[in-house]
Backbone as XML, in Angstrom:
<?xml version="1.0"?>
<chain id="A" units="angstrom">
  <residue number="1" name="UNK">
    <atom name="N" x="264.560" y="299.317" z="-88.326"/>
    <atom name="CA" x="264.060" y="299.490" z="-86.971"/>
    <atom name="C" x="262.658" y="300.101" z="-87.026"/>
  </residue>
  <residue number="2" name="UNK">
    <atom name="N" x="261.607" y="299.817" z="-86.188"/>
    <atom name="CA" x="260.732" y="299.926" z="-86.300"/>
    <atom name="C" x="260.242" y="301.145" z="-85.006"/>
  </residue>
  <residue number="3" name="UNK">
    <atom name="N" x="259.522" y="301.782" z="-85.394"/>
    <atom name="CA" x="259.356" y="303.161" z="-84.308"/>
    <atom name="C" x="258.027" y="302.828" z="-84.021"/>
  </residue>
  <residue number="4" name="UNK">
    <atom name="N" x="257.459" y="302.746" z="-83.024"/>
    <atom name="CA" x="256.276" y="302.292" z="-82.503"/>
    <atom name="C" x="255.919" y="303.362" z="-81.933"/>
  </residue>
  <residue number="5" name="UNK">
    <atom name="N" x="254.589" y="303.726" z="-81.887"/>
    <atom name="CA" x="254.183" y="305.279" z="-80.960"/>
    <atom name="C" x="253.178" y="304.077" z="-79.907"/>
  </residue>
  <residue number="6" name="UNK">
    <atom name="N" x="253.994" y="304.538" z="-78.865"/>
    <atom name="CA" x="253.148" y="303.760" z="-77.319"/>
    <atom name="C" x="252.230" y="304.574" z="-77.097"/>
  </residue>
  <residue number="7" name="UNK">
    <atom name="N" x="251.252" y="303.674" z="-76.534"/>
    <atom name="CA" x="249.851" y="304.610" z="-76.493"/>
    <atom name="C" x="250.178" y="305.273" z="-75.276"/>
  </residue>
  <residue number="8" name="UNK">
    <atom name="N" x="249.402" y="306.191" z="-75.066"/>
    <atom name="CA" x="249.295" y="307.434" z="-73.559"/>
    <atom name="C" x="248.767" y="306.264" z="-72.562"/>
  </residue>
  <residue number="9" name="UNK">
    <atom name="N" x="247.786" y="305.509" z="-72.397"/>
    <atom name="CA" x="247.222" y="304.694" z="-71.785"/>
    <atom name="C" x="248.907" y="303.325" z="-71.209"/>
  </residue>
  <residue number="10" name="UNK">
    <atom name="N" x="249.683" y="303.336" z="-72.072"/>
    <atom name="CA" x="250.518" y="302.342" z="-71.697"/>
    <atom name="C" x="251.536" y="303.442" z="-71.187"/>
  </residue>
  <residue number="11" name="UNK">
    <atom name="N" x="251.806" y="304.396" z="-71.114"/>
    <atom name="CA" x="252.364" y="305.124" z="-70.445"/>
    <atom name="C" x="252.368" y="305.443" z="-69.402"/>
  </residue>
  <residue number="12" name="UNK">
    <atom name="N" x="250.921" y="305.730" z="-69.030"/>
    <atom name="CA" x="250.539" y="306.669" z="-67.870"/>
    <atom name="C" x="250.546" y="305.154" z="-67.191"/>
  </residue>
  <residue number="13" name="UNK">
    <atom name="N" x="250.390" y="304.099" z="-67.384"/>
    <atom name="CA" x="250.359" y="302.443" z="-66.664"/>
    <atom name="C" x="251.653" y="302.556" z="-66.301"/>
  </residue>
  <residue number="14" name="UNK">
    <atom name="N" x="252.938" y="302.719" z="-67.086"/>
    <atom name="CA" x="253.849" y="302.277" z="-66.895"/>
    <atom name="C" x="254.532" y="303.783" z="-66.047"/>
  </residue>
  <residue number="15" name="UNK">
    <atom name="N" x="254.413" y="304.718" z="-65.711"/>
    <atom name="CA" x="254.714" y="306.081" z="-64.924"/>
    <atom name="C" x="254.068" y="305.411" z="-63.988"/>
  </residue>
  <residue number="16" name="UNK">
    <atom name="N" x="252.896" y="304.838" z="-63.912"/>
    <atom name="CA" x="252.157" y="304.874" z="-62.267"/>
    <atom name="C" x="252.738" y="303.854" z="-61.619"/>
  </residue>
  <residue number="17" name="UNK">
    <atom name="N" x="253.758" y="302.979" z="-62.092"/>
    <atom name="CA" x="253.768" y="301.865" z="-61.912"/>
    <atom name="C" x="255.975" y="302.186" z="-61.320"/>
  </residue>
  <residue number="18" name="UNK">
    <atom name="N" x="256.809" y="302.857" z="-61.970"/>
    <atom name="CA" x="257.861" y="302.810" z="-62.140"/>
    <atom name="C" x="257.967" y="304.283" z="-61.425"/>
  </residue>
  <residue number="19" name="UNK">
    <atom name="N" x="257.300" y="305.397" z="-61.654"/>
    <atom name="CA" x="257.606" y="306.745" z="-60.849"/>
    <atom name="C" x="256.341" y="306.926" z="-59.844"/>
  </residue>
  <residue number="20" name="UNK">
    <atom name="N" x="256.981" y="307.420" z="-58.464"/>
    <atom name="CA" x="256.312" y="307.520" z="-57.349"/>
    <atom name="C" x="255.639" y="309.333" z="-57.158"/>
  </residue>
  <residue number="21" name="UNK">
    <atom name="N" x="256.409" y="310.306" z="-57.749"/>
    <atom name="CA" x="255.748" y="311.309" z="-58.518"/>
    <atom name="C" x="254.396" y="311.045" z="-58.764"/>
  </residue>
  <residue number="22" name="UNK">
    <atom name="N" x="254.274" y="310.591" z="-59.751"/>
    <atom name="CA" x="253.441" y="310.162" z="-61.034"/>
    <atom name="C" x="252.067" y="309.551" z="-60.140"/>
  </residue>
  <residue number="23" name="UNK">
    <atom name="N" x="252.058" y="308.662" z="-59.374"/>
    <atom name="CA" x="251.959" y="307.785" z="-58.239"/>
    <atom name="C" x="250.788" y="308.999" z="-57.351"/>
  </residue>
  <residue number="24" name="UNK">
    <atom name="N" x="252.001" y="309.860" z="-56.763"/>
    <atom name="CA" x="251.348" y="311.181" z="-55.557"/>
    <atom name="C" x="250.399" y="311.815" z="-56.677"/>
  </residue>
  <residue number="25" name="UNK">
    <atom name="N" x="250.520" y="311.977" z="-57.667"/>
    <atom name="CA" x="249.852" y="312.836" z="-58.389"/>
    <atom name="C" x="248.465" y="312.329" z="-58.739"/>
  </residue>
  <residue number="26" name="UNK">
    <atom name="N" x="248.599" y="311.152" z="-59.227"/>
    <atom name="CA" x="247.548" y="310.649" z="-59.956"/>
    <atom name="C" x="246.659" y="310.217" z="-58.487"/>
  </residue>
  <residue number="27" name="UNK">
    <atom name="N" x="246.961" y="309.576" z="-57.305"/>
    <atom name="CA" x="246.156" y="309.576" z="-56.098"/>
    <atom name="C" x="245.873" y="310.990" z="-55.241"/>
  </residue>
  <residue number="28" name="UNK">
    <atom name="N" x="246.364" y="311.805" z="-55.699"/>
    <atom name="CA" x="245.813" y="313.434" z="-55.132"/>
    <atom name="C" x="244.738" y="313.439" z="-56.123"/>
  </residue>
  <residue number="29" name="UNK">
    <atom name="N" x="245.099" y="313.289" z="-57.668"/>
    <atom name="CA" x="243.679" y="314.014" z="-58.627"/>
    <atom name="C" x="242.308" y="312.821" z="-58.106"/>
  </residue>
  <residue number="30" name="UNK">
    <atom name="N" x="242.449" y="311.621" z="-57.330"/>
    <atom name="CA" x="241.258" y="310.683" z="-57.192"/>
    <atom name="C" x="240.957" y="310.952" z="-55.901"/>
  </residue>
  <residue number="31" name="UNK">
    <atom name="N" x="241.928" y="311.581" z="-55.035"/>
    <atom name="CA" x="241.161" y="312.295" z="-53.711"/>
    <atom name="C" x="240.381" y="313.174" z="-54.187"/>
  </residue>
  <residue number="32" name="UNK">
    <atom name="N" x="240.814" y="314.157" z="-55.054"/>
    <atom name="CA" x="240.149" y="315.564" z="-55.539"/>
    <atom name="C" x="239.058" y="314.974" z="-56.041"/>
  </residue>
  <residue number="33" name="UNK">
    <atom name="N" x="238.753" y="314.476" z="-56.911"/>
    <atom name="CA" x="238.000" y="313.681" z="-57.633"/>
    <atom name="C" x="236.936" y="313.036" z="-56.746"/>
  </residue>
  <residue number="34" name="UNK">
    <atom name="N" x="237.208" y="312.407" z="-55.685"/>
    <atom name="CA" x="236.118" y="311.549" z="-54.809"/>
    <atom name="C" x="235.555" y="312.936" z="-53.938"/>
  </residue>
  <residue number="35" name="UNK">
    <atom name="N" x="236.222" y="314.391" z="-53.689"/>
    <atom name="CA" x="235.708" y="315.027" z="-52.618"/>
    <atom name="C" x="234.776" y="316.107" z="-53.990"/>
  </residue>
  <residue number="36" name="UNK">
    <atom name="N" x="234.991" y="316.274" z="-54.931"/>
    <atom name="CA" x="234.501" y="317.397" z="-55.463"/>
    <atom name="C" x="232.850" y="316.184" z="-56.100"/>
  </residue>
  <residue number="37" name="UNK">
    <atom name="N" x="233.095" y="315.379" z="-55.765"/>
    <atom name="CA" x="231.958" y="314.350" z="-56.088"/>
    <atom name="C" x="230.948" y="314.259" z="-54.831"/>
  </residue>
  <residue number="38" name="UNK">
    <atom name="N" x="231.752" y="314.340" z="-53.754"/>
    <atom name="CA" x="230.849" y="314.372" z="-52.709"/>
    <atom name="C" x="229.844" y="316.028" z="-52.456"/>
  </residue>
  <residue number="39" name="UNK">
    <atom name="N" x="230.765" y="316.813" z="-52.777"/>
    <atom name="CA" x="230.347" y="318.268" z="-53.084"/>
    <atom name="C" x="228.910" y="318.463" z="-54.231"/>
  </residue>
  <residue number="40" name="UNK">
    <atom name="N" x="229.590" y="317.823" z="-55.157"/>
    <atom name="CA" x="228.370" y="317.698" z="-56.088"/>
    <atom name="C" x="227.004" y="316.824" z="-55.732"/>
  </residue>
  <residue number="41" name="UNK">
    <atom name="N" x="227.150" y="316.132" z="-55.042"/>
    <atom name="CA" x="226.174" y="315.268" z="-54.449"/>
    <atom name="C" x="224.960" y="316.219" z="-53.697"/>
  </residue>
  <residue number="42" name="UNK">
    <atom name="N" x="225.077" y="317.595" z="-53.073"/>
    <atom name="CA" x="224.410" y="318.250" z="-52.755"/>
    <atom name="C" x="223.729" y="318.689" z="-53.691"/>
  </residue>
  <residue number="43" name="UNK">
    <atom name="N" x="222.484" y="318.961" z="-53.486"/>
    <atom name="CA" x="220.834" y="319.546" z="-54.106"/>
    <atom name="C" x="221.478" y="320.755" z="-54.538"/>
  </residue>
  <residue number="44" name="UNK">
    <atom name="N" x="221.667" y="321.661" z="-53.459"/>
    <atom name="CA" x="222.089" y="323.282" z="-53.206"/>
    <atom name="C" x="223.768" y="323.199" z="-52.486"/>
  </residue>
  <residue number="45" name="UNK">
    <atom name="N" x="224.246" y="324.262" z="-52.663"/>
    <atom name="CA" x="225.323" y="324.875" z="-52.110"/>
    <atom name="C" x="225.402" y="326.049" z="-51.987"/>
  </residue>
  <residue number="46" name="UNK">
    <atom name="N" x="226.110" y="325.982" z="-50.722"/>
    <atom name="CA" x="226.147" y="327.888" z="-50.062"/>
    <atom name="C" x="227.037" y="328.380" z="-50.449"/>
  </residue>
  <residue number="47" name="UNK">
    <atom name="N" x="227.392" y="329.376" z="-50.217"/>
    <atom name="CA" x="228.004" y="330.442" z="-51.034"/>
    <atom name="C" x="229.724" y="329.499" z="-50.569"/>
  </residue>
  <residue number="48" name="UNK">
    <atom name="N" x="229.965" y="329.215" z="-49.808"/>
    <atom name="CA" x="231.307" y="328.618" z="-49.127"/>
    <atom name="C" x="231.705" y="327.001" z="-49.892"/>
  </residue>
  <residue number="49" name="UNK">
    <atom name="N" x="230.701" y="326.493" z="-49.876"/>
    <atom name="CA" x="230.607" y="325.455" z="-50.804"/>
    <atom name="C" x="231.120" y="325.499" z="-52.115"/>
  </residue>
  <residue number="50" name="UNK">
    <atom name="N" x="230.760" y="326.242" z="-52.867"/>
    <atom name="CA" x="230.677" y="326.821" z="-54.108"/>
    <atom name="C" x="231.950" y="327.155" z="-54.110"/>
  </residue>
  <residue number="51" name="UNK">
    <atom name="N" x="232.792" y="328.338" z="-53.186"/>
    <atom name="CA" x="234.321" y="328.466" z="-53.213"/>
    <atom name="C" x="234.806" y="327.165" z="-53.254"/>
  </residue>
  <residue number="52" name="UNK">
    <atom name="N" x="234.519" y="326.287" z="-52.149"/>
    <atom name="CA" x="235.434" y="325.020" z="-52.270"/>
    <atom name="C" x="235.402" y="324.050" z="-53.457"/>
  </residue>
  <residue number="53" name="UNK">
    <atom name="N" x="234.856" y="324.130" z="-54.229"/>
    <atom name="CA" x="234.053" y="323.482" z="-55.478"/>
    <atom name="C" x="235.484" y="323.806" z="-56.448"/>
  </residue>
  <residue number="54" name="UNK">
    <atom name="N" x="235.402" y="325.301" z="-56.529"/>
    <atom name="CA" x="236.292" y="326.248" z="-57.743"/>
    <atom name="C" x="237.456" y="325.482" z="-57.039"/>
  </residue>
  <residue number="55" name="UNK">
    <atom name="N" x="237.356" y="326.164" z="-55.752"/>
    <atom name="CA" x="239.011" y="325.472" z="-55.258"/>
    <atom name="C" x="240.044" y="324.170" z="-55.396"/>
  </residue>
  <residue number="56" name="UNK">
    <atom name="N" x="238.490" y="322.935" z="-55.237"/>
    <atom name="CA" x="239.159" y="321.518" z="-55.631"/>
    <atom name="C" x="239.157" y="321.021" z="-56.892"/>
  </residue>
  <residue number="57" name="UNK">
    <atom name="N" x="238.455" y="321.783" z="-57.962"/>
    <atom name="CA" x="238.221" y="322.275" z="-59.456"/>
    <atom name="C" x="239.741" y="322.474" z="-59.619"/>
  </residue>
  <residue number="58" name="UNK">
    <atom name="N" x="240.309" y="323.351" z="-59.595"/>
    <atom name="CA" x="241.070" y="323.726" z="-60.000"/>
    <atom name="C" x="242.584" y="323.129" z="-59.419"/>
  </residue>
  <residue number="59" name="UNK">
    <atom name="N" x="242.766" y="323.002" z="-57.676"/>
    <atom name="CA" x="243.512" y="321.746" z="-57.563"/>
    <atom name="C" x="243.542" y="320.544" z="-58.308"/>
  </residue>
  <residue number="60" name="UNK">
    <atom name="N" x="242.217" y="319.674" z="-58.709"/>
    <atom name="CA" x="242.263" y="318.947" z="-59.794"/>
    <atom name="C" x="243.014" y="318.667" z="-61.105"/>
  </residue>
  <residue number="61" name="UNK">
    <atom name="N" x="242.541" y="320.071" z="-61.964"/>
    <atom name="CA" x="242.957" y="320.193" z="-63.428"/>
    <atom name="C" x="244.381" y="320.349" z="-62.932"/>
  </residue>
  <residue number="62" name="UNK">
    <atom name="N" x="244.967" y="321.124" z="-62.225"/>
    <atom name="CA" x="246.942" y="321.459" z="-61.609"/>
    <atom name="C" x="247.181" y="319.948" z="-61.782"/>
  </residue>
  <residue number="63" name="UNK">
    <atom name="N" x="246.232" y="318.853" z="-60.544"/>
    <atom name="CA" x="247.294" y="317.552" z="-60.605"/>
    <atom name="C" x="247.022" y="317.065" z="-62.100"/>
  </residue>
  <residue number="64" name="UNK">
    <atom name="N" x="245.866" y="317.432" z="-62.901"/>
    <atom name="CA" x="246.061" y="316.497" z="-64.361"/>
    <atom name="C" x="246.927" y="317.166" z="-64.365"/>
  </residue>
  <residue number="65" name="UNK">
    <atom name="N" x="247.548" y="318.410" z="-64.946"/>
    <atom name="CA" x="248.269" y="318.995" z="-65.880"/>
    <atom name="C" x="249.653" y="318.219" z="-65.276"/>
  </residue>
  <residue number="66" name="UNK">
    <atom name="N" x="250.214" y="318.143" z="-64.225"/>
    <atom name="CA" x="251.416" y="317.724" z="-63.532"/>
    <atom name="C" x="251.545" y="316.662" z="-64.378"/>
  </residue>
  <residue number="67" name="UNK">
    <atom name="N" x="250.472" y="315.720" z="-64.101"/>
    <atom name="CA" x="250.530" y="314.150" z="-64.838"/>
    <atom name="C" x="250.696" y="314.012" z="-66.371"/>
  </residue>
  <residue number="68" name="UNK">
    <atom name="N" x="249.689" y="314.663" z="-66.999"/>
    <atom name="CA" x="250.305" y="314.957" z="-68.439"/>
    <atom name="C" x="251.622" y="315.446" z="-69.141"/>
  </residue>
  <residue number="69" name="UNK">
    <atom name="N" x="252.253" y="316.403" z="-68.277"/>
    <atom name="CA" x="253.616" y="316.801" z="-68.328"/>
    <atom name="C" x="254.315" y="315.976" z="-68.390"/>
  </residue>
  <residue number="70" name="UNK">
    <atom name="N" x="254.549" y="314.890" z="-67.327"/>
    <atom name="CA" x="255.114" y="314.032" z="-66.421"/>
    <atom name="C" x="254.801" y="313.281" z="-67.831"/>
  </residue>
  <residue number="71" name="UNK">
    <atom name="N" x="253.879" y="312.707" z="-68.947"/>
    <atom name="CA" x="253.942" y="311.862" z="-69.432"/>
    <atom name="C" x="254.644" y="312.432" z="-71.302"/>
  </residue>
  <residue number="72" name="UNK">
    <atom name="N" x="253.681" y="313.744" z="-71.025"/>
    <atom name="CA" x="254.901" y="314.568" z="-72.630"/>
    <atom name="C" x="256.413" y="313.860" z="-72.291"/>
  </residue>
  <residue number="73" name="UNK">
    <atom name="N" x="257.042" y="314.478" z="-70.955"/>
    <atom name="CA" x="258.224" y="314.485" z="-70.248"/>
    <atom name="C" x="258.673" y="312.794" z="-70.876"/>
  </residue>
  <residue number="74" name="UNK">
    <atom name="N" x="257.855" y="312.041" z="-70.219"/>
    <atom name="CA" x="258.391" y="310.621" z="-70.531"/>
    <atom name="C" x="258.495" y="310.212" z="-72.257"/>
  </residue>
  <residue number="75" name="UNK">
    <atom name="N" x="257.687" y="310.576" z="-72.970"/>
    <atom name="CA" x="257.609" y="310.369" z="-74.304"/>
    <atom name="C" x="258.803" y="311.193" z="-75.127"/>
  </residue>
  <residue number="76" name="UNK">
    <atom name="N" x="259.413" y="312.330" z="-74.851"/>
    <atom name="CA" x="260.439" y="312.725" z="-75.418"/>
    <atom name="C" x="261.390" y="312.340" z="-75.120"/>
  </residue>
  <residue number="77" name="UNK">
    <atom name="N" x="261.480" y="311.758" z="-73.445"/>
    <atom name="CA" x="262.565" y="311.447" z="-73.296"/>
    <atom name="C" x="263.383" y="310.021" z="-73.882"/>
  </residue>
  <residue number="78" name="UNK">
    <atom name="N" x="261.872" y="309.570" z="-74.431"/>
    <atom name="CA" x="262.063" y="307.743" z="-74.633"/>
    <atom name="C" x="262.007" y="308.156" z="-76.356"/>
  </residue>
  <residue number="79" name="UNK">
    <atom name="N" x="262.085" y="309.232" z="-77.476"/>
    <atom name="CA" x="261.819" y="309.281" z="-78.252"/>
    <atom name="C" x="263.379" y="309.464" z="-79.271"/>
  </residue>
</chain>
């Protein structure tokens, strides 16, 4: 029998595709993602700006980490 290590890339395809989790998560980190882009798009930022920056910063890295879990999670379980 042959043990194949599936790539992370065919994983995280096949989670986005089969778990709806996986799904909320990965379209929250591309909201986060499209607004902390629009943020950055400014020259300057005010002091309030700058909080919201850290804030969707760090909402961000939470939904990667969820998603990466979510895919450790799938790889042991299929192992």
């Amino acid at each position: 029998m042959l043990n194949v290590e599936v790539s992370e890339d065919v994983l995280v395809a096949r989670l986005r595709t089969e778990d709806p989790e996986f799904k909320k998560w990965e379209e929250e980190h591309h909201k986060l993602e499209s607004s902390l882009a629009s943020i950055d798009s400014h020259v300057y930022l005010s002091p309030e700006e700058e909080v919201e920056r850290k804030r969707i910063q760090k909402l961000k890295l939470a939904a990667k980490d969820k998603m990466m879990e979510m895919v450790r999670r799938y790889k042991v379980g299929r192992a």
